[in-house]
N, C-alpha and C positions, 0 to 999 in steps of 0.2 A: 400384438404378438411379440413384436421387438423387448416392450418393456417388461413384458414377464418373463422372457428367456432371461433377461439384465438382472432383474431383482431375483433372480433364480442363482444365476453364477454368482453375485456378490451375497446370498444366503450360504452358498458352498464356502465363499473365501473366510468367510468367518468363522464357519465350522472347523472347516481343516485352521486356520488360525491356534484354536484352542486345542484342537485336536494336537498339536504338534509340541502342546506343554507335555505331555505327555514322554515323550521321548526326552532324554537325555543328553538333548544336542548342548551347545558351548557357546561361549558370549564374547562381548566387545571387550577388549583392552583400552581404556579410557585413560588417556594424559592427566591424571589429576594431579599431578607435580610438574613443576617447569622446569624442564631440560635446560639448566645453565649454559652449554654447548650452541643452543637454537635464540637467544634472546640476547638483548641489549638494552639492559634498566636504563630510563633516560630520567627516574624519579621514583619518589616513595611510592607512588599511586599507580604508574603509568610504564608495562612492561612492551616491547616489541620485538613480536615472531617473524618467522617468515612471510605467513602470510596471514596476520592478524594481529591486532593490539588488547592486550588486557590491560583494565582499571578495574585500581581496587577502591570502591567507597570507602570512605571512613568512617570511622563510629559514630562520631559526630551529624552524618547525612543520614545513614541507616535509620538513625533514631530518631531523627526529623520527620522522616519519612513513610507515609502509610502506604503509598502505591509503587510499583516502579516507575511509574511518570513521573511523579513527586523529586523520585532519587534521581532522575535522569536529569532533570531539570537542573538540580542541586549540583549534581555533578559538572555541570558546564562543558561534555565534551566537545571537543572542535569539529566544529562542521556538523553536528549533530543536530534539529529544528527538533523541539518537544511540543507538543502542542497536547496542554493536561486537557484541555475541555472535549476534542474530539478522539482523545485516545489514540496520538498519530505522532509517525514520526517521521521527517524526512531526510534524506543524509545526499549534499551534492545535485540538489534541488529536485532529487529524482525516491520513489518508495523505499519503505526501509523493508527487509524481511525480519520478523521476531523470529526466533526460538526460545526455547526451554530448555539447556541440557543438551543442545544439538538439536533440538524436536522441534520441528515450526508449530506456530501455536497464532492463536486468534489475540486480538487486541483483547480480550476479555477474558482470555488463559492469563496473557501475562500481569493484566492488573490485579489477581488472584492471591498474585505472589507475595508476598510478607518482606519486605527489603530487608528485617533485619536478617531473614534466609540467603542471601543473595552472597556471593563469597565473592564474585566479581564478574566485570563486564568484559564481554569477548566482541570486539569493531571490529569486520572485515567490510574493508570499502571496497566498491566497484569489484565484487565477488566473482565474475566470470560464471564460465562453462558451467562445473559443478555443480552450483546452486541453483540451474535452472535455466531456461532460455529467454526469462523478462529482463527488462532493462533495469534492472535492481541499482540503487544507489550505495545501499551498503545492506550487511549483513550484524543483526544486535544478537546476541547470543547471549542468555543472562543463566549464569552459571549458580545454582542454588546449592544447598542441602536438602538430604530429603531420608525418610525415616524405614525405620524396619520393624517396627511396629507401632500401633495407635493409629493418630492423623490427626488431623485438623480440620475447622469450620471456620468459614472466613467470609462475612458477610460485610457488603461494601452499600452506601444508599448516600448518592448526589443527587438533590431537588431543590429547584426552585421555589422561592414563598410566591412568589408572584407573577409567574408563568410557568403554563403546563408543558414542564421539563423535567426529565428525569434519566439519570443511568445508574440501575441498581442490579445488582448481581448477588447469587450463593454460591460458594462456590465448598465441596467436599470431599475429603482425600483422605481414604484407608488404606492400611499397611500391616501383612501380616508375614513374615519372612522375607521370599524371594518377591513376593508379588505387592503390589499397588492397585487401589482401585479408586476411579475419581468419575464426579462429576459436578457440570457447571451449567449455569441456568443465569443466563442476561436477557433481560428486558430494556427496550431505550423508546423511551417517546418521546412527543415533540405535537405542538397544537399549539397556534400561531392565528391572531385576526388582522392582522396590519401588513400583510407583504404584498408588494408591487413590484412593476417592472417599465420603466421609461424606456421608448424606445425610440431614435430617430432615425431613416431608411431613405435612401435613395435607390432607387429602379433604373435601369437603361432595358424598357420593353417598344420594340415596335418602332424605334427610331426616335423615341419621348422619353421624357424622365419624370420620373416619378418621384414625388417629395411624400414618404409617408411618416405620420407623428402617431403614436401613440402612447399616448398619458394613460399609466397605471393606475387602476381603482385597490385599495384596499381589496385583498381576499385572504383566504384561511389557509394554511397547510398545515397536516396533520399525517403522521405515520408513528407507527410501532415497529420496532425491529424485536426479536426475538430469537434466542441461539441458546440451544440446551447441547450438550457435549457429554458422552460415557466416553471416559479410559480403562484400560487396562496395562499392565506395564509387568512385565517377567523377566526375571535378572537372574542370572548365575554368573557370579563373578569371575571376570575376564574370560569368558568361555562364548555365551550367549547372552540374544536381548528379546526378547519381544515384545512388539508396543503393537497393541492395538486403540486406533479412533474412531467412536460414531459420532460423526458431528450432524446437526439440523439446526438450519437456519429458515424462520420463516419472516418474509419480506412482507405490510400489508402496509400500505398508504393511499384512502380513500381520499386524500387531495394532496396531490405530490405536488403538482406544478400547476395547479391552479391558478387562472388568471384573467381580469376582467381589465380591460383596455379603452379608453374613448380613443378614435380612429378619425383621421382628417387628414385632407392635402393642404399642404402647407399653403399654397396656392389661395384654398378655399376653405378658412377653418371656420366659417360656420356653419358648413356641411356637414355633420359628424353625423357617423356609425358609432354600435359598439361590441366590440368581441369578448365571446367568452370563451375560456378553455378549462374543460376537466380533465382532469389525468388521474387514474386508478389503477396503478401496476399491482402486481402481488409475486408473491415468488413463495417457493418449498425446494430446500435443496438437501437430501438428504446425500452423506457421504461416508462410506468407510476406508480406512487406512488401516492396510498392515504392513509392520514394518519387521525383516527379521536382521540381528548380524552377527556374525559368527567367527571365529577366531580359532582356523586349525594347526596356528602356529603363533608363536611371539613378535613374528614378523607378517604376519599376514592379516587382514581382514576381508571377509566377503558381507555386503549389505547389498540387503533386497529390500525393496519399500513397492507395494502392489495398493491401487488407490482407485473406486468405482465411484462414479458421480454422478448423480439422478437432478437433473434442477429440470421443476415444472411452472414455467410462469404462464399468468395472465395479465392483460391490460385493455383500458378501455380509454378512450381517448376522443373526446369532443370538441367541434371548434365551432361556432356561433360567429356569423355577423350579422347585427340587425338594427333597424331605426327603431322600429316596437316591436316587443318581445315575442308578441303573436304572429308575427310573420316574418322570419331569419331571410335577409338577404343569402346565406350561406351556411348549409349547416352540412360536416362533415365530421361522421363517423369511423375509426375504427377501432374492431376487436381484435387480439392477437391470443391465440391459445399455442403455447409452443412449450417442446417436451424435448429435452436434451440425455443423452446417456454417454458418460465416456468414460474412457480406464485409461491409466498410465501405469506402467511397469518401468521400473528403473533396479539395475545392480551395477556396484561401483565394487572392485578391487583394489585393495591397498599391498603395497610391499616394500617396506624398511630394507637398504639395501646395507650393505657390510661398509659402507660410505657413510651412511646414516641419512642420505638420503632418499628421500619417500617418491616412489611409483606410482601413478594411482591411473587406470584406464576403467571406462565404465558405457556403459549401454543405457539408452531411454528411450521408450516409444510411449505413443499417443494416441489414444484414437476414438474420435468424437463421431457422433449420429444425432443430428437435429431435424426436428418436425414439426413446422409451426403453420398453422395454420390464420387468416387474415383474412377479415371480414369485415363487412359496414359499405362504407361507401365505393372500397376497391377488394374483392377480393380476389388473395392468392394463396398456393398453399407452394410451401419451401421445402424440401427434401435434400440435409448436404451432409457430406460422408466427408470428414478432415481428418488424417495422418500425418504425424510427424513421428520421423526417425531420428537419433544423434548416436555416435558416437565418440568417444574424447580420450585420450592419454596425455598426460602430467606429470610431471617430474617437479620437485619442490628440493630447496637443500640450501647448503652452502658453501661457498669458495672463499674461502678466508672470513673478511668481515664483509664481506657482501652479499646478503640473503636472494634468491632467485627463486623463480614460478616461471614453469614455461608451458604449454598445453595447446594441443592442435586438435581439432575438432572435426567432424562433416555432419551437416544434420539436410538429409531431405526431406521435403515436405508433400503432401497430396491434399488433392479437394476436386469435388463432384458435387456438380447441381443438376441434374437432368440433364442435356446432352455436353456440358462444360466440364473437362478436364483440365486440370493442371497438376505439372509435376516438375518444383526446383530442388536444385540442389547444392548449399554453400559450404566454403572451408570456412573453420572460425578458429584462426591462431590467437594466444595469449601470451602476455608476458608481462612479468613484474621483478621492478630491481629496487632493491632494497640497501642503504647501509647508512651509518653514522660516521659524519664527516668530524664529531668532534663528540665529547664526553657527555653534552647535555644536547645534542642535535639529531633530528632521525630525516633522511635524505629517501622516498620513494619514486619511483616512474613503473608508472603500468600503462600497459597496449591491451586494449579488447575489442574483439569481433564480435557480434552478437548478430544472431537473422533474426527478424522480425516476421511473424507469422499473420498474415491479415488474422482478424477476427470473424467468426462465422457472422455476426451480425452485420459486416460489412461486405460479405461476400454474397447475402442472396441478393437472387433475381427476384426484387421487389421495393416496388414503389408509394411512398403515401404520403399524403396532405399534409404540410403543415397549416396554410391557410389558403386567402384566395389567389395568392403570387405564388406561393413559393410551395417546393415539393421536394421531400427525401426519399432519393434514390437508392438503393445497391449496387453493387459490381461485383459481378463473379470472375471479371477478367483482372483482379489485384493482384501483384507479383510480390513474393517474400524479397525481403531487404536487408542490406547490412546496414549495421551502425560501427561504425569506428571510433573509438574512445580511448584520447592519450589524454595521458593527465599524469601532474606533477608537484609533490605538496614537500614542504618543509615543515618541521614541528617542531618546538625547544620547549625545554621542560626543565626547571631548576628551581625548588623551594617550592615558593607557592605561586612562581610565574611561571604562564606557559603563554606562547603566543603558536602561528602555526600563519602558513599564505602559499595556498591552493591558486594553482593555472590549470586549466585544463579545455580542450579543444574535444569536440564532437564534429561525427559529418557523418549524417545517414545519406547514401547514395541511393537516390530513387526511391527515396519512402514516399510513404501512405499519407499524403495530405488532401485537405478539402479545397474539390474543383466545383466554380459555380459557373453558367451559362443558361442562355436564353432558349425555351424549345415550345414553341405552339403558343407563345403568349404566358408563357411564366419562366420563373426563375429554377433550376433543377439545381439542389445542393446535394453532391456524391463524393468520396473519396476516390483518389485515383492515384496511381506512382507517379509522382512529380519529379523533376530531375534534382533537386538536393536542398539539403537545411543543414545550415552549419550554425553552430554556435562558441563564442571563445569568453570564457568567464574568469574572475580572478575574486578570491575569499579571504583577506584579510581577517585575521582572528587575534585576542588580545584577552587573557584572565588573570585577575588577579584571587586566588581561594585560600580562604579558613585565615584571613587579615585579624588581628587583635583589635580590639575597638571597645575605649571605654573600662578595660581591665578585663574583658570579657574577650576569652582564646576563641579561636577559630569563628569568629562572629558574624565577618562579614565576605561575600564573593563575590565578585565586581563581571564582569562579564561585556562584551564589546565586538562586533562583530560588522561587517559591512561587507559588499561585493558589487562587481560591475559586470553587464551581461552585453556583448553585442551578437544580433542574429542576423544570417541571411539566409531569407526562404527564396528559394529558384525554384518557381512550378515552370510548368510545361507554355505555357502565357504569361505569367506574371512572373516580376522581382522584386520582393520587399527588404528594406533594413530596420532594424529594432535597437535601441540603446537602450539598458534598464539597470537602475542602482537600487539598491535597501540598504539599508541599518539599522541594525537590532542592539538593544542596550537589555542587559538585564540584572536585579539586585535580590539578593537571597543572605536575611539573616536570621542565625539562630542561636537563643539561648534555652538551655535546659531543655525543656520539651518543649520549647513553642518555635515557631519557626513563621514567617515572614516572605513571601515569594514576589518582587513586581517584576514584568516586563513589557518592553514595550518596542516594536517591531513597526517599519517605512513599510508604503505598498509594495511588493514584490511582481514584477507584471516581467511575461515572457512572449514571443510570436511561435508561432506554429501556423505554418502554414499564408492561409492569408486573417487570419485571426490573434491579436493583441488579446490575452487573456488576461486582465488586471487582479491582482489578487488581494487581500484584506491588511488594514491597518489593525496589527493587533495589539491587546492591552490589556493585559491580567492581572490582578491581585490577588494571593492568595493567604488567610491566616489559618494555621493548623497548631492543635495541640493532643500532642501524642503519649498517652500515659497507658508503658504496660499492652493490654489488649486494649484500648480505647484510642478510638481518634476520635476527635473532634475538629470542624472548620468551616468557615465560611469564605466566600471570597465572591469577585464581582470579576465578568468579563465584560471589555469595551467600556470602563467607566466613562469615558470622555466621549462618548459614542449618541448621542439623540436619536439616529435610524442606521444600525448598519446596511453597509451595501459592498457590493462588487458587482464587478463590470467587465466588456468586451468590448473589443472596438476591431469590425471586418473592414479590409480593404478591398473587396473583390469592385471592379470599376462596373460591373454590371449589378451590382447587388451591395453598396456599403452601408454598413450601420456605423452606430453607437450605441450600446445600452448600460443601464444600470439594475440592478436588481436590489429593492431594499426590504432589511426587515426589519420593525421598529422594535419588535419585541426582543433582540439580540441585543441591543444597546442598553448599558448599564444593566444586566442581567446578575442577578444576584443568587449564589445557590449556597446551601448547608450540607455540610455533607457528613456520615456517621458512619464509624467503620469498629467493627468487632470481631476478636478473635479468640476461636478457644483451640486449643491445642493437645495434645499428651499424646505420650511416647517420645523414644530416642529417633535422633536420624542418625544418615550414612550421606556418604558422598554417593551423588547421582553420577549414573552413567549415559554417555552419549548420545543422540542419534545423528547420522552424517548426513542424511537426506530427506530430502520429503516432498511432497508435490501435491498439488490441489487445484482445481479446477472452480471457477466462479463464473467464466461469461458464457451465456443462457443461447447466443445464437439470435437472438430477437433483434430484428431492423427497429434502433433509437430513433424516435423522431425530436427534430428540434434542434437548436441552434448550439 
């Protein structure tokens, strides 16, 4: 019943949507020139706002360049991690949000985009309030051209010869006046025989320890991701905007995390078991955005963005242990069928004051309904109702040469599981100080508050098997948390050297980490509010771009980067410390249309909680040749690689591991990739969107480590 009333009001929201091209309401007033007043050029490429930085690519990189990953990379910016193979970015070790034009947009919108369309790149790090209430590292905003009549057809296809890998997309963009119409269609697979997983375990069950080994056998993974996208887009210059998105994303992986293990006590290894695990998740998540914004004056804007989110997953999930296959010491089942519906409504108010500085207060609500049901060997069914409320006011400007952001926030939150209530409620002040201490120098300090929202998949009441020790729990008694985030960077910018060295300090008070203990003879792994995790990091940066070399201008771009991380997690029992270094080197040359990309990147390993998360050594080559509408290119990741792996390392004194996970088939991985484009008609300068909002986690209790 629930879900038909849901698919019934977001049938409405669409309708009235179009319904309202009709009327001759007014649109956004877009910044597409730079207030001289608001900025401090620290170089040819590199402009600084209030509260964001713009780069401008060069000719030179655009035309190197087939993807925005490509150009990103190229570009070198500080503190920015590009990662071309998974289409990812991260900025300050933490997600990046894309946009379009102000539009958030999927990893496979923005690789759509044609760089030589690109007029420049818009970097808001550690974004605040505004943008959202996740822990966001920074904000990419890639500022295009875009037409008024014709469009474009822009088809992209990355495959391997020699394993079954691929990420290909179409992507198609009409334009007749005011209006724009598009869509997109990405397909990504992956089918793999060679992945394992080593594992070595120590138990405290029963007053005895337990030494457990497990040697990974060879097994297969395999999934398809798949994302089809209609837009719509409605402009009246500087008056109104309307953007509407139906995105569907279908998730399918008949061997996600499959895996077959021989099993022994260290004690007695010629005792051996052996376990097997299948995993088969699926997911359907269909969504619509509407976005309206409107300008009843030169100094005003009102934006409203209304967003409905239907995700239906399934998963089936097996665990085997047995001496002969015909009779399993241990065999544990379960199904999970679970139905998620939620909406977020947001408006934000802007108002230029006769100071020229900008107001801005705004509203966001939330509100989720999950229904999952749980079967096999334990069943349960979860029923949880989550609200979150915020609201924020902003004042942005400046006082001489010193730019400022200041914004206080309240956002309360709710959640209900059958007789479990909860209801918090946090301040979340901001504040960013800005200025240039000298003619090629930019001097920042930002404070942010952010709360932290359990996730529904951690919040139900419900428990299930991992194997024969160990078990993941839920908790509906999880409390929302702050994170507090000062941080402080320098950046010089002069020619074609730029260096930059970030410090910055974290402290989440009473977050959400993983607590393990001992209950009836096994191990119980659950999240629980721990008294704190601090972390204090520093980022050294060093570029040299577009070096002469050989007679040949703007040739070569040197690139150089490292950091040092110390953590302390304080749970509620336990105290861990972490020290963690990387260094990234990277070299990018180009002549005419051919271009040239190495990098190569130290393991980057973090704590959280009582878990050492080690992360990958990585190492890319890439060659492309870009003629006109044609790319061409090949490249290899991991050349130096025989079996990639990553790892984790638990300290829990009741439950520590060490693992490794490897894939043989990621090592020296060679793909080709072919990219086409046809075009016709003129553009116009795009206009903005200031918000946006989307929902992706499903409610589902994750089992696994």
């Amino acid at each position: 019943m629930k879900s038909h009333t849901m698919n019934k009001n977001i049938a409405w929201m669409f309708v009235f949507a179009f319904v309202s091209l009709s009327a001759r309401a007014q649109t956004e007033r877009v910044d597409t020139t730079l207030n001289i007043a608001e900025v401090k050029v620290t170089g040819h490429t590199t402009i600084h706002k209030v509260d964001r930085t713009l780069l401008m690519p060069t000719a030179e990189e655009r035309k190197n360049s087939y993807t925005p990953y490509e150009l990103l990379m190229k570009m070198a910016i500080p503190n920015l991690r590009v990662d071309i193979m998974k289409k990812e970015l991260k900025a300050f070790g933490q997600d990046v949000q894309l946009r379009i034009n102000g539009i958030i947009a999927t990893s496979t919108e923005v690789a759509a985009i044609l760089p030589r369309d690109i007029l420049r790149i818009e970097m808001i790090d550690h974004p605040g309030k505004r943008y959202g209430d996740e822990e966001l590292g920074a904000v990419i905003d890639i500022i295009v051209k875009r037409r008024e009549s014709g469009g474009e057809i822009n088809a992209q296809l990355r495959n391997s010869p020699n394993v079954f890998f691929g990420d290909n997309f179409l992507s198609a963009k009409f334009n007749h006046g005011r209006s724009q119409w598009g869509i997109d269609y990405c397909i990504n697979y992956r089918a793999v025989k060679h992945m394992h997983a080593d594992m070595d375990e120590m138990f405290l069950l029963g007053g005895k320890t337990i030494h457990r080994v497990q040697e990974g056998i060879d097994d297969r993974m395999r999934y398809t991701y798949q994302d089809l996208g209609l837009f719509y887009n409605y402009m009246l210059p500087e008056r109104f905007t309307l953007n509407i998105a139906m995105r569907n994303g279908i998730r399918n992986a008949p061997h996600d995390n499959d895996r077959k293990s021989r099993i022994y006590n260290a004690a007695t290894p010629h005792l051996q078991t052996f376990s097997i695990v299948k995993d088969h998740p699926s997911h359907y998540t269909p969504s619509l955005d509407v976005y309206l914004q409107y300008l009843p004056t030169k100094q005003q804007t009102i934006t409203v963005d209304l967003v409905g989110t239907i995700i239906r997953s399934r998963s089936r999930r097996s665990y085997k242990e047995y001496v002969l296959p015909q009779s399993p010491l241990a065999d544990i089942t379960t199904r999970v069928k679970g139905l998620k519906h939620s909406f977020t409504g947001e408006a934000i108010y802007d108002l230029t004051l006769p100071s020229k500085a900008v107001f801005s207060t705004g509203i966001r609500h939330y509100q989720a309904f999950a229904h999952n049901e749980y079967t096999g060997s334990n069943t349960a069914l979860s029923e949880m109702n989550q609200s979150r409320s915020s609201a924020f006011a902003e004042l942005r400007g400046n006082l001489g040469k010193v730019s400022y952001t200041a914004s206080a926030g309240l956002t309360r939150s709710f959640f209900k599981e059958g007789g479990e209530r909860h209801t918090y409620t946090l301040f979340t002040p901001t504040l960013r100080i800005s200025f240039a201490p000298h003619k090629n120098g930019y001097l920042n300090y930002r404070f942010t508050t952010n709360p932290v929202i359990p996730e529904l998949s951690s919040l139900t009441n419900v428990e299930q098997a991992i194997d024969t020790i160990m078990i993941q729990r839920g908790n509906p008694n999880l409390r929302t948390y702050s994170v507090y985030d000062n941080g402080i960077n320098y950046t010089f910018n002069k020619g074609k050297v730029s260096a930059a060295l970030y410090m910055r300090h974290i402290y989440r008070k009473n977050c959400i980490m993983e607590q393990l203990f001992e209950e009836r003879g096994h191990i119980v792994m659950m999240d629980d509010n721990q008294r704190s995790l601090q972390s204090l990091s520093f980022w050294p940066e060093f570029t040299l771009r577009g070096l002469d070399l050989f007679g040949i201008k703007n040739f070569l771009t040197l690139g150089l980067e490292g950091g040092f991380s110390r953590y302390w997690s304080h749970g509620n029992d336990y105290y861990h410390t972490y020290n963690s270094t990387y260094l990234s080197c990277s070299v990018t040359m180009m002549y005419k249309e051919f271009s040239l990309m190495l990098k190569q990147s130290t393991r980057n390993s973090w704590l959280y909680g009582e878990t050492i998360r080690k992360g990958e050594n990585i190492s890319v080559a890439v060659f492309t040749w870009n003629h006109k509408r044609l790319s061409l290119g090949t490249g290899v990741f991991f050349p130096f690689v025989n079996n990639y792996r990553t790892g984790s390392e638990r300290l829990a004194k009741v439950a520590s591991s060490t693992s490794w996970n490897y894939l043989k088939e990621a090592g020296n991985l060679f793909v080709l990739t072919f990219g086409y484009n046809i075009e016709f008609g003129k553009k116009y300068n795009a206009k903005k969107k200031r918000i946006e909002n989307s929902d992706r986690e499903s409610g589902v209790l994750k089992v696994g480590n």
